[in-house]
VEXDOLO-87134 format. One record per atom (N, C-alpha, C): residue number from 1; residue in three letters; atom name; z, x, y. Coordinates in steps of 0.05 Angstrom, whole numbers. Layout:
{NUM,"ALA","CA",{Z,X,Y}} ...
***
This chain:
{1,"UNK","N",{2765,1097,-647}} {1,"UNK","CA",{2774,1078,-626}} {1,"UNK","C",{2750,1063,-615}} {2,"UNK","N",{2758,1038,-616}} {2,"UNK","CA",{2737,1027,-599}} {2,"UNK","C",{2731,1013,-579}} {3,"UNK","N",{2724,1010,-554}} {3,"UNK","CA",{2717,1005,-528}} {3,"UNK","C",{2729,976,-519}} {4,"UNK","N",{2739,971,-502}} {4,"UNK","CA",{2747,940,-498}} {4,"UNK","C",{2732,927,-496}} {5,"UNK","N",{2732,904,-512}} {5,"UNK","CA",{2719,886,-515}} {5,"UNK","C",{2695,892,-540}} {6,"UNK","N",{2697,912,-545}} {6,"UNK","CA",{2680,912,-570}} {6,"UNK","C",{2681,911,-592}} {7,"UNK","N",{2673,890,-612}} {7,"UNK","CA",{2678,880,-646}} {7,"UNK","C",{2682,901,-652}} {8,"UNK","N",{2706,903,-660}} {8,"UNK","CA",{2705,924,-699}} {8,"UNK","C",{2686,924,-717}} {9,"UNK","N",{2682,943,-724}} {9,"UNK","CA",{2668,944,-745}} {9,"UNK","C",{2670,919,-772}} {10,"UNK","N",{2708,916,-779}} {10,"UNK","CA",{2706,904,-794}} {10,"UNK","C",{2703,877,-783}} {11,"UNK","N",{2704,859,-762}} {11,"UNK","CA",{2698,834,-746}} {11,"UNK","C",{2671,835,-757}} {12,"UNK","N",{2656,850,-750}} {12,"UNK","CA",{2622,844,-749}} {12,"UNK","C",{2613,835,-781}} {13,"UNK","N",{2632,850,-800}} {13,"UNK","CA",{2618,839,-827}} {13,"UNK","C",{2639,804,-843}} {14,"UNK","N",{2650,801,-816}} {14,"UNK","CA",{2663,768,-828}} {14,"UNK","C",{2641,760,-826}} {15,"UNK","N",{2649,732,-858}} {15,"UNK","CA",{2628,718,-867}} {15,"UNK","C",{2633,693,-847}} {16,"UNK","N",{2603,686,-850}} {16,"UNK","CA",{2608,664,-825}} {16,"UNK","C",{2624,636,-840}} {17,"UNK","N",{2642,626,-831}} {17,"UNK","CA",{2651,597,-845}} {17,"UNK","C",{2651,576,-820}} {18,"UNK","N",{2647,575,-800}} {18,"UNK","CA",{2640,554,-786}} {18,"UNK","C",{2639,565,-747}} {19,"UNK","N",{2611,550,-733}} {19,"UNK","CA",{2606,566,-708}} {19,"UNK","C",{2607,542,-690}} {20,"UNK","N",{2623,545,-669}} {20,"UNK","CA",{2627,529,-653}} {20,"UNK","C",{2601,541,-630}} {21,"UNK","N",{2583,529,-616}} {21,"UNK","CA",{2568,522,-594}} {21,"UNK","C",{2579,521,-567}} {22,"UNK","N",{2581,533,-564}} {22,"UNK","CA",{2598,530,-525}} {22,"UNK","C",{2575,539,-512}} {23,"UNK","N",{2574,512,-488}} {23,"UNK","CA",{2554,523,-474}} {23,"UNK","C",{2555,499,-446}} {24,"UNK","N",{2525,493,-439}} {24,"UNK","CA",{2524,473,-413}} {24,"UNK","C",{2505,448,-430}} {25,"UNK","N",{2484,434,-404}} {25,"UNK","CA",{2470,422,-418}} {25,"UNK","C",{2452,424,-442}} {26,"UNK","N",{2434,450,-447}} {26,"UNK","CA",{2424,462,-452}} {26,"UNK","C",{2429,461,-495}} {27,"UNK","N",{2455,457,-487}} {27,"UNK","CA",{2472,470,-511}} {27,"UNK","C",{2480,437,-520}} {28,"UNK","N",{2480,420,-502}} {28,"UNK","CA",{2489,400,-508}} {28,"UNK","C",{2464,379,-517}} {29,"UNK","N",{2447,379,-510}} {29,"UNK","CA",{2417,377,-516}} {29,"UNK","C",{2410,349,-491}} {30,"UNK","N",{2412,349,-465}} {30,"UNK","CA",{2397,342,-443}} {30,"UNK","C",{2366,338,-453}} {31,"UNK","N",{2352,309,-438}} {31,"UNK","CA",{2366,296,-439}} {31,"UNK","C",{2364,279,-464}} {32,"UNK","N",{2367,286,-484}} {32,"UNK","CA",{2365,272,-509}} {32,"UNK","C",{2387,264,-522}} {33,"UNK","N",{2412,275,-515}} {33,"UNK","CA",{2434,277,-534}} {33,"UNK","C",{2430,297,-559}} {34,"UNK","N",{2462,314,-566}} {34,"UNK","CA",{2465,320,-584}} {34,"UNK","C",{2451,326,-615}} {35,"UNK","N",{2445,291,-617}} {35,"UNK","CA",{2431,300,-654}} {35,"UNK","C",{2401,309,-644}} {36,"UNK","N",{2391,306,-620}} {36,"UNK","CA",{2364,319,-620}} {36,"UNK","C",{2370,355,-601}} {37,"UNK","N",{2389,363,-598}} {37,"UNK","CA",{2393,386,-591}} {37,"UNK","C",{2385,408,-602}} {38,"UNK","N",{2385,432,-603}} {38,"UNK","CA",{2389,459,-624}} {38,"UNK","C",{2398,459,-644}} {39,"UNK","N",{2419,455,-629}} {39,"UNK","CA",{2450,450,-654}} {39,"UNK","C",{2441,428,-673}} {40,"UNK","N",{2447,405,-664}} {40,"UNK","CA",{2443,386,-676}} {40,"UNK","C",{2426,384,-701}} {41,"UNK","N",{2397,396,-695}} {41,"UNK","CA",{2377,398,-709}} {41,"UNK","C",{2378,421,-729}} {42,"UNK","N",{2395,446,-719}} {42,"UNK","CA",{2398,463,-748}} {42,"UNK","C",{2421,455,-763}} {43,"UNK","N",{2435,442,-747}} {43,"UNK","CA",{2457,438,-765}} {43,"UNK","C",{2457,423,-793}} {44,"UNK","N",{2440,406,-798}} {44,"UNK","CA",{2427,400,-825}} {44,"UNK","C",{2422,419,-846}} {45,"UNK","N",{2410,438,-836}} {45,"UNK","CA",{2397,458,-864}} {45,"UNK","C",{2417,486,-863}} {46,"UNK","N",{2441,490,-849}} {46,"UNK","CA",{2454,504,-848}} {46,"UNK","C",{2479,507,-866}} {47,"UNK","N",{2488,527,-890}} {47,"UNK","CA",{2510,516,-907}} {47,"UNK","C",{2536,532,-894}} {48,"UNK","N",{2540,516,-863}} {48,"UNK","CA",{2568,531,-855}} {48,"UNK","C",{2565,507,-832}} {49,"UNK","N",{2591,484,-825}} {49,"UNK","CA",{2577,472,-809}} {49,"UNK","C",{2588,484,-776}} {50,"UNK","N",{2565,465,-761}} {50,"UNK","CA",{2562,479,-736}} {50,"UNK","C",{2580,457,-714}} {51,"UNK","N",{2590,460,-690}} {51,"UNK","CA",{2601,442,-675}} {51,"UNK","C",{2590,453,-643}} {52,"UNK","N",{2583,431,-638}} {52,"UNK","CA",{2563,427,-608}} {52,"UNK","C",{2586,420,-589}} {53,"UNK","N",{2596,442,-572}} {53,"UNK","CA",{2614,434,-554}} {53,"UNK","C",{2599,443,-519}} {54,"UNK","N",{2569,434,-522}} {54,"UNK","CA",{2553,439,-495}} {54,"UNK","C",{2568,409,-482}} {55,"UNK","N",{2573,417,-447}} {55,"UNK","CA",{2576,398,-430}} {55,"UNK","C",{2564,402,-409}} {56,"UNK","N",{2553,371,-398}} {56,"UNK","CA",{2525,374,-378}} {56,"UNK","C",{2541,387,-351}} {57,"UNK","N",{2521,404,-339}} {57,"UNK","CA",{2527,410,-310}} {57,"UNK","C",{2560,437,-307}} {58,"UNK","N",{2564,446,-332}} {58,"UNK","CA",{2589,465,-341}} {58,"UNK","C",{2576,498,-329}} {59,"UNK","N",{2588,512,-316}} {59,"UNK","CA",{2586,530,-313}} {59,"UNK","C",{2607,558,-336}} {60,"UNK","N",{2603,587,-330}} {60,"UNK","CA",{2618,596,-345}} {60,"UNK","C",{2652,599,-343}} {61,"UNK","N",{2657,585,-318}} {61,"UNK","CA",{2690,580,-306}} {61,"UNK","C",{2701,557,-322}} {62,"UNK","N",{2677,539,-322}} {62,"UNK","CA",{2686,515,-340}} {62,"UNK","C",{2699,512,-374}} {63,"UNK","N",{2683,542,-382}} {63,"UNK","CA",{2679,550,-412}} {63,"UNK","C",{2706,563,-411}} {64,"UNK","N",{2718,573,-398}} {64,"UNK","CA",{2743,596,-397}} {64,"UNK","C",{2772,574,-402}} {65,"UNK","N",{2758,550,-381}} {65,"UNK","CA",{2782,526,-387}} {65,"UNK","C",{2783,521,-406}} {66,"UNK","N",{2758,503,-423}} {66,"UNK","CA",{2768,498,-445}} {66,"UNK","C",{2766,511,-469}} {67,"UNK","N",{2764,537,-467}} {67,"UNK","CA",{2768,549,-492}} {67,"UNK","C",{2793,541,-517}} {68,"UNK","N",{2811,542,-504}} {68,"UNK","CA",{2828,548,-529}} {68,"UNK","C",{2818,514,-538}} {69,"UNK","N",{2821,486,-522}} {69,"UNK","CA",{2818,457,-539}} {69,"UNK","C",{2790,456,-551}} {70,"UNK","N",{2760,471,-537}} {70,"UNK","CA",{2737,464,-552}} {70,"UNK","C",{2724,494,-568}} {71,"UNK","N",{2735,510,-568}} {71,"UNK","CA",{2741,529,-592}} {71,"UNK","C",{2752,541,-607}} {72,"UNK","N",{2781,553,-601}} {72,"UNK","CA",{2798,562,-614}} {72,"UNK","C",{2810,542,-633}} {73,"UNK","N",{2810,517,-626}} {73,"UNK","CA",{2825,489,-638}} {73,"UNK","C",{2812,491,-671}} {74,"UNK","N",{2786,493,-669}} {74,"UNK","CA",{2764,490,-690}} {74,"UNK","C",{2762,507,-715}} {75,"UNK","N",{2783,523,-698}} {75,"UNK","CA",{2788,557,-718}} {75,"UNK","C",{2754,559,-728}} {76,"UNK","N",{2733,576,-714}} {76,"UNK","CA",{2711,580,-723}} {76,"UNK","C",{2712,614,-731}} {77,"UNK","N",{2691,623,-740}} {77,"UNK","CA",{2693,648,-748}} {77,"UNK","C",{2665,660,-723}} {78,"UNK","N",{2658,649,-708}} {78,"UNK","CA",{2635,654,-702}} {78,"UNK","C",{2642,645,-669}} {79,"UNK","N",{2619,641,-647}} {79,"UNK","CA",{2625,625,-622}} {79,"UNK","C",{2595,634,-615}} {80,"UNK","N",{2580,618,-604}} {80,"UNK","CA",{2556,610,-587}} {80,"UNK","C",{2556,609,-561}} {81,"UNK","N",{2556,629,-547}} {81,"UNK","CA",{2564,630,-517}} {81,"UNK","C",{2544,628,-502}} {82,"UNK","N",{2528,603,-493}} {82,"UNK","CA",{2513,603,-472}} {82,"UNK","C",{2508,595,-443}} {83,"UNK","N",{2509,602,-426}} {83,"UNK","CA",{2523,595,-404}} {83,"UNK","C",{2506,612,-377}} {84,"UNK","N",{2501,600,-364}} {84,"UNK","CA",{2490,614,-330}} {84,"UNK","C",{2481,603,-319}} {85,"UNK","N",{2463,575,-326}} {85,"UNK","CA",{2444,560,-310}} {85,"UNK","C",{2456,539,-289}} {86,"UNK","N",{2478,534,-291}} {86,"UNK","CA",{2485,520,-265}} {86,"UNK","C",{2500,537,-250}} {87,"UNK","N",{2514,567,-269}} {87,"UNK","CA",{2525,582,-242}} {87,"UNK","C",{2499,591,-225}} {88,"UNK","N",{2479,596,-237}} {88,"UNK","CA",{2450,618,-226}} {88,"UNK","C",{2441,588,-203}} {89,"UNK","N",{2450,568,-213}} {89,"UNK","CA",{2439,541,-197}} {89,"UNK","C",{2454,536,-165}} {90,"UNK","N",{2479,544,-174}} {90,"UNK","CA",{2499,536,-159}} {90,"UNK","C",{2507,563,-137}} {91,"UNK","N",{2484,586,-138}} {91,"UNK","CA",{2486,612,-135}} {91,"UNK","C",{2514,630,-131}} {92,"UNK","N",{2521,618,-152}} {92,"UNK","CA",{2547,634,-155}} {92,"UNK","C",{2535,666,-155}} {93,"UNK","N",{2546,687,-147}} {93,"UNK","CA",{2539,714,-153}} {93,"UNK","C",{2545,727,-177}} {94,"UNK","N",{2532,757,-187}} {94,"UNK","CA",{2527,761,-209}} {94,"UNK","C",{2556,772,-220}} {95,"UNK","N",{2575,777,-199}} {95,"UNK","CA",{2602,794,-199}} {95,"UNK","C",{2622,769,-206}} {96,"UNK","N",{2616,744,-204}} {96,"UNK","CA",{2632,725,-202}} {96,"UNK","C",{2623,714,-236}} {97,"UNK","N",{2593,722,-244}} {97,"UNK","CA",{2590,706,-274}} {97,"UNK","C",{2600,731,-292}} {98,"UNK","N",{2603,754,-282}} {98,"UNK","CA",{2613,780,-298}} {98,"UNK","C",{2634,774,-305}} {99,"UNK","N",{2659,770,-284}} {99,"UNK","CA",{2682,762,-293}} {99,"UNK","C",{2690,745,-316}} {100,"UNK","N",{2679,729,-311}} {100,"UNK","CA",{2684,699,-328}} {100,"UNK","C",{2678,705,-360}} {101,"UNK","N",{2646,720,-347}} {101,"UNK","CA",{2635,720,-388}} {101,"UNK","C",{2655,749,-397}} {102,"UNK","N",{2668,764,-388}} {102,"UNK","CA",{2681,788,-392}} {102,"UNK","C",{2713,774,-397}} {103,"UNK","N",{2714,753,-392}} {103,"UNK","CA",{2746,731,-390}} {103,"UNK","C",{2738,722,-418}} {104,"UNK","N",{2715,708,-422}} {104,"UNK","CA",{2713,697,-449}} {104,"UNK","C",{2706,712,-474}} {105,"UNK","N",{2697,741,-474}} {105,"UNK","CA",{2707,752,-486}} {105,"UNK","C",{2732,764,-499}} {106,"UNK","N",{2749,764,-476}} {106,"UNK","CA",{2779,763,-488}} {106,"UNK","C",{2793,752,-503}} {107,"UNK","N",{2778,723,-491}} {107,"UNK","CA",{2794,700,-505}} {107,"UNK","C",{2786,710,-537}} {108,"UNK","N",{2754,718,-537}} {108,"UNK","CA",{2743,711,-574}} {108,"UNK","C",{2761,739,-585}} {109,"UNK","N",{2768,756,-571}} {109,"UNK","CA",{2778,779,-581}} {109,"UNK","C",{2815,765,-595}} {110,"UNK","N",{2825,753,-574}} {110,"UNK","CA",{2847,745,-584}} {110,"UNK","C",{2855,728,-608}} {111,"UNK","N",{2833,710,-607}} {111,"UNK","CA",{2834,691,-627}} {111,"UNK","C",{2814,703,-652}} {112,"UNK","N",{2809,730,-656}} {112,"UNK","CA",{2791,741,-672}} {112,"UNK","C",{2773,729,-678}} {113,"UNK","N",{2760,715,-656}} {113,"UNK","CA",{2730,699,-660}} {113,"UNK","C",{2698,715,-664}} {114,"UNK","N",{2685,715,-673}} {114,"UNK","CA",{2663,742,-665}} {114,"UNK","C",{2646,719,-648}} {115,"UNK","N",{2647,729,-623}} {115,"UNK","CA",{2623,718,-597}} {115,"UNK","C",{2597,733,-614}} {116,"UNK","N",{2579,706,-599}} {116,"UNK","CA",{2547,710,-600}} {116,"UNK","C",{2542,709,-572}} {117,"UNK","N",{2530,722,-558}} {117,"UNK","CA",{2524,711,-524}} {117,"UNK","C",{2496,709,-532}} {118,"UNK","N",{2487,682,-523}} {118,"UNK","CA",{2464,672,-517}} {118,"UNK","C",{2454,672,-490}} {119,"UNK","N",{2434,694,-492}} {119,"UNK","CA",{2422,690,-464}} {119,"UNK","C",{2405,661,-447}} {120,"UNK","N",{2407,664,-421}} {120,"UNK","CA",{2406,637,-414}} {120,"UNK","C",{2380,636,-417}} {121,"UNK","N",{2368,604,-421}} {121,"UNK","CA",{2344,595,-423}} {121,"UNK","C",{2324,598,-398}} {122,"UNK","N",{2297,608,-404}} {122,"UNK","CA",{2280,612,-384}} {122,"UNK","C",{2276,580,-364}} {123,"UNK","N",{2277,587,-331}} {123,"UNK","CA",{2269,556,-321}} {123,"UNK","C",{2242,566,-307}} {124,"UNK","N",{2235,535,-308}} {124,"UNK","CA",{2203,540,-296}} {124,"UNK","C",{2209,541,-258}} {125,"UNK","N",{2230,532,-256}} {125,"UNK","CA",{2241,536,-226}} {125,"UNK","C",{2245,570,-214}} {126,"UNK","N",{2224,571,-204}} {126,"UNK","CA",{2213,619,-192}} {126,"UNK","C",{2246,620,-177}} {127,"UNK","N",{2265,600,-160}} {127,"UNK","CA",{2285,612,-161}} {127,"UNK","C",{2304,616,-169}} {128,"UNK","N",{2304,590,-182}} {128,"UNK","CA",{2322,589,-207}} {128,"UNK","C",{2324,616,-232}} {129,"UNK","N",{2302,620,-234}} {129,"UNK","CA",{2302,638,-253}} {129,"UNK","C",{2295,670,-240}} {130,"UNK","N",{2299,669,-215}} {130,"UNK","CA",{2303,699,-199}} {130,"UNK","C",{2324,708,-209}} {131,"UNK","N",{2354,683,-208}} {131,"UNK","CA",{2379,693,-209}} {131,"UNK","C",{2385,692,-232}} {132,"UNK","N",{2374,676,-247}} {132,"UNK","CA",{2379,681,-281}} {132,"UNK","C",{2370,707,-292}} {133,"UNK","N",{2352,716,-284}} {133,"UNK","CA",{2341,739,-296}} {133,"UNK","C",{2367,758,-287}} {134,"UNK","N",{2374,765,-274}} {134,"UNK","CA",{2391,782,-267}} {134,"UNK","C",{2409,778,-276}} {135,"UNK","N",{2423,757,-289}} {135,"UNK","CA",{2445,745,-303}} {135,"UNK","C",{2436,760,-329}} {136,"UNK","N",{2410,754,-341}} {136,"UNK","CA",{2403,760,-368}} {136,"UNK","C",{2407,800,-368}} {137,"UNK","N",{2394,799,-341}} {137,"UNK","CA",{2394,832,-351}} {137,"UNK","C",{2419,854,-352}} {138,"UNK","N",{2435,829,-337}} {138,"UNK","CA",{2466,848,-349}} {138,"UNK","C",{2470,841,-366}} {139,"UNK","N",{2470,817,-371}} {139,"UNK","CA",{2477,808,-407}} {139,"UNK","C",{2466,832,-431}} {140,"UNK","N",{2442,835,-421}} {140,"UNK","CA",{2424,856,-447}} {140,"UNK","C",{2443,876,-446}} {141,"UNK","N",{2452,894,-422}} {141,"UNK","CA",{2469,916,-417}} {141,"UNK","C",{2487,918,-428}} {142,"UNK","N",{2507,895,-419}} {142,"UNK","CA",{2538,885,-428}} {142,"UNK","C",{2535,881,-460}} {143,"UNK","N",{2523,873,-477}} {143,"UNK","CA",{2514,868,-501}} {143,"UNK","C",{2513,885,-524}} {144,"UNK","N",{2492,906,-504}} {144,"UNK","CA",{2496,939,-519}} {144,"UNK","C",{2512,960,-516}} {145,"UNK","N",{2525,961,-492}} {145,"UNK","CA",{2541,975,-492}} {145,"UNK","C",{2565,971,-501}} {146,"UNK","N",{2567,939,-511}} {146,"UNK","CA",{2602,930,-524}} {146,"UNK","C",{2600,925,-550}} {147,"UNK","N",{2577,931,-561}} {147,"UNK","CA",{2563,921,-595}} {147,"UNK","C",{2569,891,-604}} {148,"UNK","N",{2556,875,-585}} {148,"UNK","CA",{2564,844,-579}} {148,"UNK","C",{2541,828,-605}} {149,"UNK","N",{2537,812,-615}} {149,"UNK","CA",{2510,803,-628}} {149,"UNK","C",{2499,782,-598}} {150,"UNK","N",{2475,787,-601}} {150,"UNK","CA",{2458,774,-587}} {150,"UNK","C",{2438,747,-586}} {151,"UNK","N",{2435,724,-577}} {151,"UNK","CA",{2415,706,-587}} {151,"UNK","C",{2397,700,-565}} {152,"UNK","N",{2374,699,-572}} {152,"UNK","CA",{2348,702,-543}} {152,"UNK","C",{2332,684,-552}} {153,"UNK","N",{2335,666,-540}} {153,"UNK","CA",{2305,634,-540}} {153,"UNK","C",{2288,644,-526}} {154,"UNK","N",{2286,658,-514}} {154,"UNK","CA",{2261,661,-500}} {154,"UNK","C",{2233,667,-511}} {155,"UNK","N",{2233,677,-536}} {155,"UNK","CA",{2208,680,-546}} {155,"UNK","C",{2202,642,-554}} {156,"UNK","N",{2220,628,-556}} {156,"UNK","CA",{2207,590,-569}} {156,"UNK","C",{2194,585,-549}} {157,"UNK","N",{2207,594,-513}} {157,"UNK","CA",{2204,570,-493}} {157,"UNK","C",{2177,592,-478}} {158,"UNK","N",{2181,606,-484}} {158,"UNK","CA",{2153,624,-462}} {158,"UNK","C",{2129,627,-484}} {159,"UNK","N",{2100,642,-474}} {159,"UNK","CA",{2070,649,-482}} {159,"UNK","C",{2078,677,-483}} {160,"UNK","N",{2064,691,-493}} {160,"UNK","CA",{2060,721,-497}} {160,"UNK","C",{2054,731,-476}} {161,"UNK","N",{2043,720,-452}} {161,"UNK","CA",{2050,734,-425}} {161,"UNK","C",{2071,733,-409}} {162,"UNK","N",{2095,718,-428}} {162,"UNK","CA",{2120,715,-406}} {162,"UNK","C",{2120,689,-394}} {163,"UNK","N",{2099,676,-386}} {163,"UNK","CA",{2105,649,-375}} {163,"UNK","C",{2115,630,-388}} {164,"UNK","N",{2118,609,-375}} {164,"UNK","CA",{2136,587,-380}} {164,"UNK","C",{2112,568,-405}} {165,"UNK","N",{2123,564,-425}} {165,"UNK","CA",{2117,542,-440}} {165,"UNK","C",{2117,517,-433}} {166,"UNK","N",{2100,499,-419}} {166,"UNK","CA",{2112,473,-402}} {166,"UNK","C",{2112,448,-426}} {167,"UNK","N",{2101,460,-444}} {167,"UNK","CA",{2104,439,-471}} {167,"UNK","C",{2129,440,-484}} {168,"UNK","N",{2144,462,-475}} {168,"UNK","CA",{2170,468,-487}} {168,"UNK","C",{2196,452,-464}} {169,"UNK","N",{2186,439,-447}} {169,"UNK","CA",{2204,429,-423}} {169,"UNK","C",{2201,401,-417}} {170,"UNK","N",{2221,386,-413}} {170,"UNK","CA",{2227,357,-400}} {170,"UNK","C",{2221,359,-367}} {171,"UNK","N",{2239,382,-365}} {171,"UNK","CA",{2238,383,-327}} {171,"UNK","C",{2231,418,-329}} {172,"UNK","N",{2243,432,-302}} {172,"UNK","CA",{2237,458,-298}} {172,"UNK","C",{2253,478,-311}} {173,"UNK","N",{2285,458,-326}} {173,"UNK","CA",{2306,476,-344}} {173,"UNK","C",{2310,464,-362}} {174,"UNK","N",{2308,438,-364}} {174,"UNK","CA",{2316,424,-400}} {174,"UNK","C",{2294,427,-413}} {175,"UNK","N",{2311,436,-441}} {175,"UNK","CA",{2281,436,-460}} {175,"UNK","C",{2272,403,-469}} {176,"UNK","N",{2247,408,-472}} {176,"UNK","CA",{2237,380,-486}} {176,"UNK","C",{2237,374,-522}} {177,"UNK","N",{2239,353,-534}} {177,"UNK","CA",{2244,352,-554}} {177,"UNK","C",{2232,383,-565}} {178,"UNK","N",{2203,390,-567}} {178,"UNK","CA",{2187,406,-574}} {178,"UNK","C",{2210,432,-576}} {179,"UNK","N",{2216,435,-553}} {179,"UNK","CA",{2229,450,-539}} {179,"UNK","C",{2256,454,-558}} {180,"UNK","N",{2268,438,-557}} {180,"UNK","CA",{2289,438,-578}} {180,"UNK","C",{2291,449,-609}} {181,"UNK","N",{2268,434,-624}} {181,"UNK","CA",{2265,436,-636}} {181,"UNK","C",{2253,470,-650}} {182,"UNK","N",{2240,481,-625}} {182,"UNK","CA",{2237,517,-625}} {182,"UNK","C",{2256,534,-625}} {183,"UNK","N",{2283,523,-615}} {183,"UNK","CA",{2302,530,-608}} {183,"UNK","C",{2321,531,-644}} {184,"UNK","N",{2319,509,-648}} {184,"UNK","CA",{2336,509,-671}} {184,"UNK","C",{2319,529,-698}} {185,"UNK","N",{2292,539,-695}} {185,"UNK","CA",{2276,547,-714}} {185,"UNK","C",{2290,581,-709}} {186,"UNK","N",{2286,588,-675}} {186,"UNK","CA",{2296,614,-669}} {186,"UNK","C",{2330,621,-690}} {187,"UNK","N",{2341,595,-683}} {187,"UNK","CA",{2370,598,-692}} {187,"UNK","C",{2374,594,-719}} {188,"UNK","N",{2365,584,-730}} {188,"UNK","CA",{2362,583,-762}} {188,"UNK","C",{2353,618,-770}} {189,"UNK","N",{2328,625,-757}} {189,"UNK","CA",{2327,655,-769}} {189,"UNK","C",{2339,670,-762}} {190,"UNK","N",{2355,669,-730}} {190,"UNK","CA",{2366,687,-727}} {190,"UNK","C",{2398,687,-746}} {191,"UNK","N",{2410,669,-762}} {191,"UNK","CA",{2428,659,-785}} {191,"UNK","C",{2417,678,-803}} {192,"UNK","N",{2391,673,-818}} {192,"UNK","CA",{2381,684,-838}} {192,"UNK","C",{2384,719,-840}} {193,"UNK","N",{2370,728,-805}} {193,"UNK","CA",{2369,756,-802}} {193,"UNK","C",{2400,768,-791}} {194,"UNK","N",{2406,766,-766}} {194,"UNK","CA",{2422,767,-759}} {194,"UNK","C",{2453,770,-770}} {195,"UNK","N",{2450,750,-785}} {195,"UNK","CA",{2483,739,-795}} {195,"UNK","C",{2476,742,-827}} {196,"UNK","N",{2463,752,-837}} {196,"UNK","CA",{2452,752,-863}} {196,"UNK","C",{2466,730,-882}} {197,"UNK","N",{2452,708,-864}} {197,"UNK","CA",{2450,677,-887}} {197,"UNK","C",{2440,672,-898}} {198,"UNK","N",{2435,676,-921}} {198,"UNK","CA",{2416,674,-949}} {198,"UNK","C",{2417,636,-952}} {199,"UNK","N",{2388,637,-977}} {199,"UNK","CA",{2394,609,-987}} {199,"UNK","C",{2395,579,-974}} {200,"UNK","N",{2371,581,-953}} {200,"UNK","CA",{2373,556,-944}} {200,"UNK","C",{2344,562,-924}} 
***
């Protein structure tokens, strides 16, 4: 038996055939647009294609609305869940973003989607990223204890001491092209390792 909310065993070894992106700006690629985003940029060398459904200024309440029209519609085998920086902005509390990302797991459970939760992106803003961190560190929790797959930029956008990469940033939370472009390198290997995508 296994735990609510947690993939089956057999969920975890579907082959990936196409991953929808749900997320905020971040995901949407601020402020460059789209084809210079994450997405955008792996989506080239990837043989499964990818769909960028980041919207600027979207929190995780926002993601719960449009689930079923900007993911379920897409029939993906996969989902890119990234999401916290305007609730952590907007100081929503940590009990109010629990709900939501514990709501959108339902949804991927119903529609036999396998969620990826992407932890949110490091900001160079000390309060901004007080309340993100705390966002992240239940995420790590929630993650392992529900056998969720996981995706972590934080090694593109930070130094080996944890600080902020400012070469990796436009402002204190959008990544900069550079920035982007680290982002899509993380997500390409994490395809390769992760999701065991051979051949590209």
């Amino acid at each position: 038996m296994t735990k609510s909310n947690e993939i089956p065993k057999e969920m975890q070894s579907r082959p990936v055939s196409k991953i929808v992106c749900l997320g905020d700006s971040i995901t949407w690629g601020h402020p460059y647009g789209p084809d210079y985003s994450w997405v955008g940029l792996a989506a080239g060398e990837l043989p499964f294609p990818l769909v960028n459904r980041g919207i600027n200024g979207d929190t995780a309440e926002n993601l719960l609305r449009r689930f079923e029209d900007d993911v379920a519609a897409h029939d993906p085998s996969h989902v890119v869940i990234m999401i916290g920086t305007n609730d952590a902005n907007l100081k929503l509390s940590l009990k109010s973003y629990q709900k939501d990302i514990k709501h959108l797991m339902d949804k991927t459970e119903a529609h036999g989607i396998i969620p990826i939760l992407g932890l949110p992106v490091p900001s160079n803003d000390r309060w901004l990223e007080y309340r993100l961190e705390k966002y992240r560190f239940w995420l790590m929790h929630y993650i392992q204890e529900r056998s969720h797959l996981m995706l972590d930029f934080r090694p593109a956008m930070l130094f080996r001491d944890g600080t902020v990469n400012l070469e990796c940033y436009s402002d204190d939370t959008h990544p900069s092209k550079t920035g982007y472009s680290r982002m899509s390198l993380v997500f390409k290997e994490y395809c390769r390792n992760s999701l065991a995508i051979a051949g590209f």
